[in-house]
ROGUNU-568001 format. One record per residue: residue number from 0; x, y, z of N, C-alpha, C in turn; residue in one letter. Coordinates in steps of 0.2 Angstrom, whole numbers. Layout:
REM residues N
NUM_X_Y_Z_X_Y_Z_X_Y_Z_a $
...
***
This chain:
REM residues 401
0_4_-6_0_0_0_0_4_6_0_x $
1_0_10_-6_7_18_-6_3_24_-3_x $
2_4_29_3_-1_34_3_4_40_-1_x $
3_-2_43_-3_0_49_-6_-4_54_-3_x $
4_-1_60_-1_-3_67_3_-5_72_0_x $
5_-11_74_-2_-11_80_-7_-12_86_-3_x $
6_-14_91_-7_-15_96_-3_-25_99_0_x $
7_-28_92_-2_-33_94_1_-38_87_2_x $
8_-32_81_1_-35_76_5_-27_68_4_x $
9_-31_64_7_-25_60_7_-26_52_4_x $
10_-24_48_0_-26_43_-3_-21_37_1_x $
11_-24_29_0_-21_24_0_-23_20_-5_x $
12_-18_19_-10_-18_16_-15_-15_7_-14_x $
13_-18_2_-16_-17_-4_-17_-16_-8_-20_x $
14_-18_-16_-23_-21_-17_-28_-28_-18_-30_x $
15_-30_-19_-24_-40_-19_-25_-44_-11_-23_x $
16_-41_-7_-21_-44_-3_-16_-41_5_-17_x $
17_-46_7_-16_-43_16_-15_-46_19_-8_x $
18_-43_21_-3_-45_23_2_-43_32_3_x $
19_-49_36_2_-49_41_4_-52_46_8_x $
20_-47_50_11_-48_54_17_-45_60_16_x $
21_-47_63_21_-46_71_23_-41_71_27_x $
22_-37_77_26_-31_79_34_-35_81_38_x $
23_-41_83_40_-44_84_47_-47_77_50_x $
24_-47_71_47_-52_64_51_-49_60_46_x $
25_-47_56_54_-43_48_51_-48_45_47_x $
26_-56_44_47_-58_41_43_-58_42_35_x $
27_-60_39_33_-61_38_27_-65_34_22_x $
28_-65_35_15_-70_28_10_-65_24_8_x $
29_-68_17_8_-65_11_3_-67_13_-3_x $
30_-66_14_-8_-68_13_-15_-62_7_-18_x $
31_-67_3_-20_-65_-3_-25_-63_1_-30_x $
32_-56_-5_-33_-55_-3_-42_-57_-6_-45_x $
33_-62_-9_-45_-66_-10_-48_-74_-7_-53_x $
34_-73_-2_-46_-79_2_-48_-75_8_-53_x $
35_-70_9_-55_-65_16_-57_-67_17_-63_x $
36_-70_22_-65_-73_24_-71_-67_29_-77_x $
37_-67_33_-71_-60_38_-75_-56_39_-72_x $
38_-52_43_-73_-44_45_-69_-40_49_-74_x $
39_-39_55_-71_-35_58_-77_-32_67_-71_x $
40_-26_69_-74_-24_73_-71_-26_80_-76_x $
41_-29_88_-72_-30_93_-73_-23_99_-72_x $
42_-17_101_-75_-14_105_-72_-16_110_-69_x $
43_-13_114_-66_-13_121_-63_-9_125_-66_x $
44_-11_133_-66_-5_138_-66_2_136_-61_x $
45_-1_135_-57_4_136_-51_11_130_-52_x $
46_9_126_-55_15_121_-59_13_115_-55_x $
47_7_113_-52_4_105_-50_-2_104_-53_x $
48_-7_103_-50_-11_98_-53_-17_98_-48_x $
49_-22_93_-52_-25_90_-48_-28_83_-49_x $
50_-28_79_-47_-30_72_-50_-36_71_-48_x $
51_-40_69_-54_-48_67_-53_-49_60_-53_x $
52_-55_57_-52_-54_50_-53_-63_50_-52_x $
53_-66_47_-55_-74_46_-55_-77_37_-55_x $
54_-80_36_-48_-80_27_-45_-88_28_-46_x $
55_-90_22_-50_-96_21_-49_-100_20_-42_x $
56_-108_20_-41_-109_18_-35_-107_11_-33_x $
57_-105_7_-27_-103_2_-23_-107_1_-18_x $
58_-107_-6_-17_-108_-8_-10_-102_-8_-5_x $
59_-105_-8_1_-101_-8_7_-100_-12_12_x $
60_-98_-17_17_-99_-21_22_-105_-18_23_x $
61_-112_-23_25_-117_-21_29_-123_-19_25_x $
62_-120_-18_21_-126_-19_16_-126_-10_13_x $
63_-121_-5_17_-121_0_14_-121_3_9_x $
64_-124_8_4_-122_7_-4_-119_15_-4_x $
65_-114_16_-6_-110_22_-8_-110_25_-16_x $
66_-114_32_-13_-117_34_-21_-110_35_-26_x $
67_-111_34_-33_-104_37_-37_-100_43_-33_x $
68_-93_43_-32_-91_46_-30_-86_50_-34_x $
69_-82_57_-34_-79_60_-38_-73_63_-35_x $
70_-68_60_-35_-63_61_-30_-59_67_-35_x $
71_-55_69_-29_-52_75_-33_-47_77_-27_x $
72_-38_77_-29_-33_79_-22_-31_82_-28_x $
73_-28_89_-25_-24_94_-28_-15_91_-25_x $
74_-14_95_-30_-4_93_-26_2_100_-30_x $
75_5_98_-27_10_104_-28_14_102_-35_x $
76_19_105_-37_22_103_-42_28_99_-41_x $
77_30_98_-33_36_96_-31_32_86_-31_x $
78_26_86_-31_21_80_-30_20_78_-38_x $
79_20_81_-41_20_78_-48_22_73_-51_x $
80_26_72_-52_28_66_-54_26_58_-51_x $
81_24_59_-42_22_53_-40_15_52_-42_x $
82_10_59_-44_4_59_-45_2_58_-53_x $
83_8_61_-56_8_57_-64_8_49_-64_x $
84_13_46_-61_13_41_-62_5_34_-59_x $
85_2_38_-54_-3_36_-52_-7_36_-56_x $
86_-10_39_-57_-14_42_-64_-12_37_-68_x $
87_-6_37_-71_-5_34_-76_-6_26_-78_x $
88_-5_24_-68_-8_15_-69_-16_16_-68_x $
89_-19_19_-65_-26_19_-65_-31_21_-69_x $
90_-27_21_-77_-30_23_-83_-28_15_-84_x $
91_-24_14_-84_-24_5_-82_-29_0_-81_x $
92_-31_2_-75_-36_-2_-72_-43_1_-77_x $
93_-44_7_-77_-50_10_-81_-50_4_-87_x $
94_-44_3_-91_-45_1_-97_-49_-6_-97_x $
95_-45_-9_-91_-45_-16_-88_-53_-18_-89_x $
96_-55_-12_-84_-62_-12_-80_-69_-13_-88_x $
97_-67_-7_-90_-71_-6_-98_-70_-11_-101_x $
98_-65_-15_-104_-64_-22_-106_-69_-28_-102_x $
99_-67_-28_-97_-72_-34_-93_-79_-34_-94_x $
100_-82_-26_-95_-88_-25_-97_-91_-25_-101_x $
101_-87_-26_-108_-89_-26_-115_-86_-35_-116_x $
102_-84_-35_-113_-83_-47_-116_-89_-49_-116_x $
103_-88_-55_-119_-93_-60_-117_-94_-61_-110_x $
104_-99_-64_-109_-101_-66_-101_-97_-71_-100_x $
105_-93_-73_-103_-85_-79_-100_-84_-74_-92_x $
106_-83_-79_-87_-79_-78_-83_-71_-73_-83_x $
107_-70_-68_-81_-66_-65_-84_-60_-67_-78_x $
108_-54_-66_-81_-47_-69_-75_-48_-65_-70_x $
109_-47_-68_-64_-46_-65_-58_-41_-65_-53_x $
110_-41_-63_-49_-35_-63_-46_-37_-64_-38_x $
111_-34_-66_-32_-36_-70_-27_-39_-66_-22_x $
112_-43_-60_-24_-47_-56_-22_-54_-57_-24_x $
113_-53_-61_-30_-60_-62_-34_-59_-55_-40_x $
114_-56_-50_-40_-56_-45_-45_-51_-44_-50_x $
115_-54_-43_-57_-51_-43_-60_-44_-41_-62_x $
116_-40_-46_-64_-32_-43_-64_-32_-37_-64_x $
117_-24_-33_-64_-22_-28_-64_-15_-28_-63_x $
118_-12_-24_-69_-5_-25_-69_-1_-22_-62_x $
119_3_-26_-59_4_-25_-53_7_-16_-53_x $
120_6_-13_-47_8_-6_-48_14_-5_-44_x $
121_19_-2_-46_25_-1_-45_26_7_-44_x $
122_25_11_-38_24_16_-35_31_20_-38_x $
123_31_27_-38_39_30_-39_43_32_-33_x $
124_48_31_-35_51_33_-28_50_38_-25_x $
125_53_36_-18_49_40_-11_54_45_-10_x $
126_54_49_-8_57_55_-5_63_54_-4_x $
127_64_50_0_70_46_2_75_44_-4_x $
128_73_42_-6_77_41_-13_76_44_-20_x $
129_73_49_-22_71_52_-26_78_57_-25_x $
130_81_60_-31_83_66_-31_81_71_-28_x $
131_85_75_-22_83_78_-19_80_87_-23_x $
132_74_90_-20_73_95_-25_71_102_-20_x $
133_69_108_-22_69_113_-18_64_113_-14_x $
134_62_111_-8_58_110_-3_54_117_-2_x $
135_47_119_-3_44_123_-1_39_121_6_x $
136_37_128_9_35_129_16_27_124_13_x $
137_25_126_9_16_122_7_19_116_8_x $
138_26_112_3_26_106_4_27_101_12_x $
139_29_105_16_31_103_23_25_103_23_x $
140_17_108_24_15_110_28_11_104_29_x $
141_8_102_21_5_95_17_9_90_22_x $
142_13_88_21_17_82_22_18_82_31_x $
143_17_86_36_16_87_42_11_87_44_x $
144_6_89_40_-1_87_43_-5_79_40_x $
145_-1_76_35_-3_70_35_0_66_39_x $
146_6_67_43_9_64_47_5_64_54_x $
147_6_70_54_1_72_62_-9_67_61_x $
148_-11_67_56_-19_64_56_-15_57_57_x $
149_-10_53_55_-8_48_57_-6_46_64_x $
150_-4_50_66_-1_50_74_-5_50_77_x $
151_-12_56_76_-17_55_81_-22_49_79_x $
152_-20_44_74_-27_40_72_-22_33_77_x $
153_-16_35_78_-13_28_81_-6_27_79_x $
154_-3_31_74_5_27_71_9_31_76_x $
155_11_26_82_18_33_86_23_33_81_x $
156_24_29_76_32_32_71_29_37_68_x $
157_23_41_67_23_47_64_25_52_66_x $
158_25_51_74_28_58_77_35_57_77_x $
159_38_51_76_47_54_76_47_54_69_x $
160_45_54_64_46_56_56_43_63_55_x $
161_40_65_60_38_73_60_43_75_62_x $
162_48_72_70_53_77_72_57_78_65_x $
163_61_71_64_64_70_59_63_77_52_x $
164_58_78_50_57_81_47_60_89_48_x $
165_58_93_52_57_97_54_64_100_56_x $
166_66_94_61_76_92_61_78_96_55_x $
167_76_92_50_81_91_43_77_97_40_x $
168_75_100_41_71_105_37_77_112_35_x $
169_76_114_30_81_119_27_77_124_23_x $
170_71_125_25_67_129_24_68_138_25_x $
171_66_141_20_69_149_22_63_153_25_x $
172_64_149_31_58_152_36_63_159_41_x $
173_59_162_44_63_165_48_62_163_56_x $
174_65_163_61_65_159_66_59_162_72_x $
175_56_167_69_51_172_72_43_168_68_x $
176_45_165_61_40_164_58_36_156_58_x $
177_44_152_60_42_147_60_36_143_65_x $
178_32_147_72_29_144_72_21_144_71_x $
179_22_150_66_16_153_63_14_146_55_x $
180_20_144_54_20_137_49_16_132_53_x $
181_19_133_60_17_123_63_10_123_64_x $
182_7_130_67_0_129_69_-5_127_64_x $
183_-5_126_55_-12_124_54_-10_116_55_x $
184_-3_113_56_-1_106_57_-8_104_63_x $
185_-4_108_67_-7_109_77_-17_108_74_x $
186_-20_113_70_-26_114_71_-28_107_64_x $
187_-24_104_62_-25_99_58_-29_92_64_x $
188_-22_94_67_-22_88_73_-29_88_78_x $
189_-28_94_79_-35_96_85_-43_93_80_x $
190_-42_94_75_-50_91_70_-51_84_71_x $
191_-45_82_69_-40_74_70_-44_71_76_x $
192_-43_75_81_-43_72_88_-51_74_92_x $
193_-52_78_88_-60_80_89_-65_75_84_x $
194_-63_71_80_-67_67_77_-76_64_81_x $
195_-82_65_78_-86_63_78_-89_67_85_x $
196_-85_74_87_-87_80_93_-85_75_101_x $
197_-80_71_100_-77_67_107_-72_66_105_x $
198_-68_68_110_-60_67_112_-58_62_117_x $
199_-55_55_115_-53_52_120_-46_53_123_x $
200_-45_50_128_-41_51_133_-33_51_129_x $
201_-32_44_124_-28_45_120_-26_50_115_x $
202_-31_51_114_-31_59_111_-29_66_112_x $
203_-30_66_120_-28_71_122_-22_70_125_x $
204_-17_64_126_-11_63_127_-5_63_120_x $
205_-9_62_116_-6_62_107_-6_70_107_x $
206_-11_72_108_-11_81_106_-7_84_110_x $
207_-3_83_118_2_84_122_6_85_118_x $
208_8_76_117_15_75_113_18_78_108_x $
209_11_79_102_13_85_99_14_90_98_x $
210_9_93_104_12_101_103_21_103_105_x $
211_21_99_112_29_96_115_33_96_109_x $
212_30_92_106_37_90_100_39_95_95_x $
213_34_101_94_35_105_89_35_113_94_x $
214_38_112_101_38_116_103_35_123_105_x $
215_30_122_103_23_126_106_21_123_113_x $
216_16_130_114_10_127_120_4_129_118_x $
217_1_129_125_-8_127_122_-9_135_124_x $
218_-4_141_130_-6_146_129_-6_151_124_x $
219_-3_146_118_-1_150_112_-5_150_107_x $
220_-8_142_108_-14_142_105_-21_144_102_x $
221_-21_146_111_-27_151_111_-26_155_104_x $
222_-21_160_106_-20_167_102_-20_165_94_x $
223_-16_160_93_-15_156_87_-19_152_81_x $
224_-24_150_86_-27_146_82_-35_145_87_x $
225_-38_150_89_-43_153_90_-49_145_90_x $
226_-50_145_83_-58_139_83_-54_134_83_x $
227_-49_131_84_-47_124_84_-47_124_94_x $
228_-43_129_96_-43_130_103_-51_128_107_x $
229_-55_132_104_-61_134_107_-63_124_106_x $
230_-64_123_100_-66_116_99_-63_112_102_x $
231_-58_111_105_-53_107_111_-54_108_120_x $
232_-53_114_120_-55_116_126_-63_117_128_x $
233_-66_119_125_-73_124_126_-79_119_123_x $
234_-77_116_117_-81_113_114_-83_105_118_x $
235_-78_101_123_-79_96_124_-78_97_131_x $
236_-84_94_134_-83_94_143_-79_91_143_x $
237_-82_84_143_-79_79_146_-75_73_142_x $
238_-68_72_143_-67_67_137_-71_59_137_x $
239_-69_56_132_-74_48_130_-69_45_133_x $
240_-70_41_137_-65_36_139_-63_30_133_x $
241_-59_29_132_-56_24_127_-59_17_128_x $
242_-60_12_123_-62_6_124_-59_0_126_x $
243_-52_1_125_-47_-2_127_-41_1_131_x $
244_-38_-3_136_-33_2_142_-28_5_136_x $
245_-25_11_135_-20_14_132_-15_16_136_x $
246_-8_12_135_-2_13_138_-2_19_139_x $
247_3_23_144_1_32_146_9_32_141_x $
248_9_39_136_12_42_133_19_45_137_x $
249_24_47_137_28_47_140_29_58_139_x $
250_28_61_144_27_69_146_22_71_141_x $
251_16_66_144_10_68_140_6_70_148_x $
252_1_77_146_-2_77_154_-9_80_152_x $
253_-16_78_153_-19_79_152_-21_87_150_x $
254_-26_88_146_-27_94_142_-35_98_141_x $
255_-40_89_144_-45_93_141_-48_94_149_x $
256_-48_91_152_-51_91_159_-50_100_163_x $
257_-44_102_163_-39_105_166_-39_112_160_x $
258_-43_116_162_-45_123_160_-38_126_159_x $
259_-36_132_155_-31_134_154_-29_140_160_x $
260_-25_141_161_-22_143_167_-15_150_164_x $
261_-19_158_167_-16_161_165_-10_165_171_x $
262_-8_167_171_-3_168_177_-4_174_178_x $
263_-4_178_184_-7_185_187_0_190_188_x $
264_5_186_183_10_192_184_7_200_179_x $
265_7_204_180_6_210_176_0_210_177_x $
266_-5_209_181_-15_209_180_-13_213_187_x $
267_-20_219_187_-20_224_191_-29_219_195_x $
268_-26_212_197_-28_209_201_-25_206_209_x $
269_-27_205_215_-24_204_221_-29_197_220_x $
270_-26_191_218_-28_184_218_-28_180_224_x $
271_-33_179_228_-35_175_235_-32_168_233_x $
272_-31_166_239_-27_160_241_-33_154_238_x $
273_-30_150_232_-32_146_229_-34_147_223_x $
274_-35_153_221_-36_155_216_-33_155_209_x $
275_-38_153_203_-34_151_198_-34_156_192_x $
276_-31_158_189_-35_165_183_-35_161_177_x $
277_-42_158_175_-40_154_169_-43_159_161_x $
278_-45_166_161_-43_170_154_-45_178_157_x $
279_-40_180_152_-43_189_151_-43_192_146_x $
280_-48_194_146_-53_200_137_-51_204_139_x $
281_-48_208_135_-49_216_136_-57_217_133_x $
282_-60_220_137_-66_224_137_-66_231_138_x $
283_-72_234_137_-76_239_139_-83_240_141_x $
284_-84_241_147_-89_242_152_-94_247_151_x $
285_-100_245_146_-104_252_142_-110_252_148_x $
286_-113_257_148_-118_261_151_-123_264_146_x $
287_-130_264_149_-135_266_144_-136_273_146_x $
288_-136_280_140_-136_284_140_-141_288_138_x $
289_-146_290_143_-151_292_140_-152_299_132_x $
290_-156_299_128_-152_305_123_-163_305_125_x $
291_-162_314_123_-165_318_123_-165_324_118_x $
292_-172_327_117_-170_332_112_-176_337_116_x $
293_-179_347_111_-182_351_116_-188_349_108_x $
294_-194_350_112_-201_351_107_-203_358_114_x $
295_-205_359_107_-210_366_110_-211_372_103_x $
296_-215_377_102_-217_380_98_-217_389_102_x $
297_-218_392_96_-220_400_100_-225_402_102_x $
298_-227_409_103_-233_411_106_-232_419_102_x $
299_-240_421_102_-240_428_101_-241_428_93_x $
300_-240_436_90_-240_436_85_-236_442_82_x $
301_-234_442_74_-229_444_70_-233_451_66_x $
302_-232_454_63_-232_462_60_-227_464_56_x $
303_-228_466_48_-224_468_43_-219_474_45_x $
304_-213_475_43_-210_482_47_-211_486_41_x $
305_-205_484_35_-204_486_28_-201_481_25_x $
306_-201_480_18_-198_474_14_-197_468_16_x $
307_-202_466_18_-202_459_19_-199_456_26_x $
308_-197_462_29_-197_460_37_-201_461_40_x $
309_-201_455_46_-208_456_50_-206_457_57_x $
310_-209_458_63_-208_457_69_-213_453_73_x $
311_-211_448_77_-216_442_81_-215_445_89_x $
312_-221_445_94_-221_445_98_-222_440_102_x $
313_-220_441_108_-222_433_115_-217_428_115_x $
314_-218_424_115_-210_418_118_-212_414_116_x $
315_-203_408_119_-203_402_117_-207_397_122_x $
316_-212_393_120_-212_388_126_-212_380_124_x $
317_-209_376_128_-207_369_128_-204_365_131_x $
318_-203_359_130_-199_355_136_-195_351_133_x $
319_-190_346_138_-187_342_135_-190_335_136_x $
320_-190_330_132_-190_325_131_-185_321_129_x $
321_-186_312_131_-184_307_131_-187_304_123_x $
322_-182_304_119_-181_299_113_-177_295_110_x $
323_-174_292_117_-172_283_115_-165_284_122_x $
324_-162_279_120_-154_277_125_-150_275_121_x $
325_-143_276_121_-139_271_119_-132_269_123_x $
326_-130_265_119_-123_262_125_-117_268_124_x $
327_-115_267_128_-108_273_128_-103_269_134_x $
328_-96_268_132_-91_265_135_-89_271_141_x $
329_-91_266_146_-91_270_154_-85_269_158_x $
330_-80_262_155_-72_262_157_-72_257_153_x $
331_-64_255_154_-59_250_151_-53_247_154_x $
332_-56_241_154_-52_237_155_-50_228_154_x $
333_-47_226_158_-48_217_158_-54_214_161_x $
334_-56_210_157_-60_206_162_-58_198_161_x $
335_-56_197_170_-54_191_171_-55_186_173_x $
336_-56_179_170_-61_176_172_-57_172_178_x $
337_-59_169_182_-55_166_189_-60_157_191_x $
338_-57_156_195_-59_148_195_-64_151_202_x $
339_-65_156_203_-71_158_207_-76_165_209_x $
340_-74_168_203_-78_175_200_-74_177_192_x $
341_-81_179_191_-78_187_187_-74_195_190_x $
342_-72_197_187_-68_201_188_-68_207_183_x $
343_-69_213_184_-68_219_178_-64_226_180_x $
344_-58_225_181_-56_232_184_-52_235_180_x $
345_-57_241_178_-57_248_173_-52_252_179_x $
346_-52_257_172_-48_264_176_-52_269_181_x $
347_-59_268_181_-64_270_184_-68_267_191_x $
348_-68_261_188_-74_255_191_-69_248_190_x $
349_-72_246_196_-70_239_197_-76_234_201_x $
350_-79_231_193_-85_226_197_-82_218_200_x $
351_-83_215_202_-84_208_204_-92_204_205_x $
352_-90_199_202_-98_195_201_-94_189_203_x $
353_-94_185_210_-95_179_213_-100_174_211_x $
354_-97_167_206_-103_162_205_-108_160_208_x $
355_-107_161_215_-112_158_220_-119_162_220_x $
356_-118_171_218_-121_177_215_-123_176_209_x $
357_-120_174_203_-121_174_197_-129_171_197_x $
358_-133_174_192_-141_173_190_-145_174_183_x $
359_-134_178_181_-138_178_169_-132_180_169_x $
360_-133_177_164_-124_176_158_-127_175_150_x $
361_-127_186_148_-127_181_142_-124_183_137_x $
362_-124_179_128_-117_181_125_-123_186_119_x $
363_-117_190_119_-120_193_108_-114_193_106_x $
364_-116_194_100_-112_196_96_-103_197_97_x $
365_-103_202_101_-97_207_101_-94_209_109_x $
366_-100_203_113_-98_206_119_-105_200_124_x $
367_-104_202_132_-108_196_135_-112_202_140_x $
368_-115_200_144_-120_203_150_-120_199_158_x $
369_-117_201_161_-117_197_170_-122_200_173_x $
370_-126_197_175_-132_199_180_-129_194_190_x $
371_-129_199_192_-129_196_200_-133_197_202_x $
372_-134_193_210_-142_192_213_-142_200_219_x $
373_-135_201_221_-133_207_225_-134_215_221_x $
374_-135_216_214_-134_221_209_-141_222_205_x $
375_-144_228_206_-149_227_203_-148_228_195_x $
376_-144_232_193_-143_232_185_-140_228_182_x $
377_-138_222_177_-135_221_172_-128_225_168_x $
378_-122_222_171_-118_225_168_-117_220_162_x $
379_-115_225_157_-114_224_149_-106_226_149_x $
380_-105_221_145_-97_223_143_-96_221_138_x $
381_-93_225_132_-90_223_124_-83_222_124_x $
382_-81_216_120_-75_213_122_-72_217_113_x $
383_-65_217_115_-62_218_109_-64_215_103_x $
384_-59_218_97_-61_214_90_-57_207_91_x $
385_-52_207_94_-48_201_93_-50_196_100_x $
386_-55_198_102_-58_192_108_-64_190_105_x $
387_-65_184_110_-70_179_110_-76_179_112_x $
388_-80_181_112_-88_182_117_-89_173_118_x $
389_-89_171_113_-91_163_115_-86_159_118_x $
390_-80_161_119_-75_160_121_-74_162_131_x $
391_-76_168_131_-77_172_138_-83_167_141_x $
392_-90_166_138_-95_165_139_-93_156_140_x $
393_-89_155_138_-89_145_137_-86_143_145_x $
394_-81_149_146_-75_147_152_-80_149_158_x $
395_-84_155_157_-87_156_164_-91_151_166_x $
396_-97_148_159_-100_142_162_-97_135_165_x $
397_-91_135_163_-85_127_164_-85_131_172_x $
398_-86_137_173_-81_138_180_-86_137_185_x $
399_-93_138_182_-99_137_186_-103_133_186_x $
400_-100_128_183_-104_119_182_-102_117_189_x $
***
């Protein structure tokens, strides 16, 4: 079996079977080669391609039936050659297949699959032995996140073929930039490991291991990689326990149970004994502000002078009125979420909302709302552009389950 890594899905190739998959989930389809109708390659401007291939519908174990499918992996230019060659046999088997269909009803040769021959397929050399050629940042990216869905689907030699990689890498990144390359790897993994919205115990020891190995963490995460973070941490209470005991990983330490933990050096916070600071938004703390306009008219009456000037006597009279409210930013600051209140200390105001207090929690858009049972008004707060309202709102509920 050969895998080949494209840039928007992943194949195994055999000699009965095409099995494809996504870089975000280890699962994947069996399609028979026998059902392979077409197969042909489409270039790009960009100097790659994309391989097509069109499978009839099939049965499945179980009776499932899988409607015609229309596969399609794009690849770079430095993947060409192994995907020409692909293509190449599997216009082979098309040929084969069309043939068997047009004979006589004779029993056609088989092979000890039960399916039709097929000239054995002899893959091109691998990287390793292939002439070495100009490595680009897309090609690692590819080839590290097909490694990483591997790792977390079960292969531990994937992750030392990622070190490996990475070791040997001679790529013109700059050493500021390279961990802005590893993260879609990281949020590859995180999809990987979120599979079917449950994260097992194993998964969250593999997703450890990798981020360790590629020298990140998870508080970088956050900032980095936002909706894979939230899907990991926020999206999954509680992980699945695994079906079978799974040997413990070696500097692996749980990830999903254990909220993220921010450090109180620099926060214009005085942190009580046992307390934990697990996030801070920058916020602003809005207030409703009443707007108002004057109605009223005059009195008396006006007389001609000369040319069209006139003179009015009597006055103005009128009042003011109430014509709506709107929000207006009343301070600024962090608001901190703690393993036993909220926290909002402005340059002006500093509120606290105790869970034990808490009564309404809730998100918009652009910002959330804390209601206590001690406070009769609802303070509103709008969080930055580069913060989370569903982020702020996920952590406070985890804090108060």
């Amino acid at each position: 079996m050969t895998r080949y890594v494209g840039t928007n899905q992943w194949l195994d190739v055999d000699q009965q079977n095409m099995t494809v998959g996504s870089p975000g989930t280890p699962t994947a389809v069996v399609l028979p080669l026998s059902s392979l109708e077409q197969a042909q390659i489409e270039p790009t401007s960009a100097g790659g391609g994309v391989l097509m291939a069109m499978f009839a519908a099939t049965a499945q174990p179980g009776g499932l039936v899988v409607p015609p499918q229309h596969v399609q992996v794009g690849f770079d230019a430095q993947a060409g050659p192994q995907f020409s060659a692909l293509a190449g046999w599997l216009n082979q088997v098309v040929a084969i297949n069309q043939q068997t269909t047009q004979t006589s009803p004779e029993p056609a040769a088989t092979g000890p699959s039960g399916s039709p021959d097929v000239p054995a397929f002899s893959p091109p050399e691998s990287a390793a032995t292939a002439p070495p050629g100009p490595q680009t940042v897309d090609a690692l990216v590819v080839s590290l996140q097909g490694l990483a869905v591997r790792f977390i689907a079960g292969d531990d030699n994937a992750l030392t073929q990622m070190d490996q990689e990475l070791t040997g890498s001679t790529l013109p990144v700059p050493p500021d930039g390279l961990p802005a390359v590893l993260w879609p790897i990281m949020s590859t993994a995180i999809e990987a490991a979120c599979h079917d919205h449950q994260v097992t115990e194993d998964g969250e020891q593999r997703l450890n291991s990798l981020i360790s190995m590629m020298g990140l963490t998870w508080d970088q995460a956050r900032q980095a990689i936002p909706a894979a973070w939230h899907d990991l941490f926020i999206g999954h209470l509680q992980p699945v326990q695994p079906a079978m005991p799974v040997a413990p990983m070696v500097a692996a330490q749980p990830v999903i149970n254990a909220l993220p933990v921010v450090s109180p050096a620099g926060l214009p916070l005085v942190v009580k004994p046992g307390e934990v600071i697990h996030g801070v938004f920058d916020a602003h703390l809005l207030k409703q502000e009443v707007e108002r306009e004057f109605r009223g008219g005059s009195a008396g009456f006006s007389f001609p002078l000369w040319h069209g000037v006139r003179m009015r006597t009597g006055g103005m009279r009128g009042h003011s009125v109430v014509v709506g409210t709107k929000s207006v930013v009343a301070d600024t600051g962090p608001l901190i979420v703690t393993s036993g209140r909220v926290v909002f200390v402005g340059h002006q105001h500093s509120l606290e909302f105790l869970y034990p207090k808490l009564v309404g929690l809730r998100q918009y858009k652009d910002g959330l709302s804390l209601s206590v049972s001690n406070r009769q008004t609802t303070s509103v707060f709008q969080l930055a552009k580069h913060e989370s309202p569903a982020d702020a709102v996920a952590l406070i509920s985890r804090c108060t389950a």
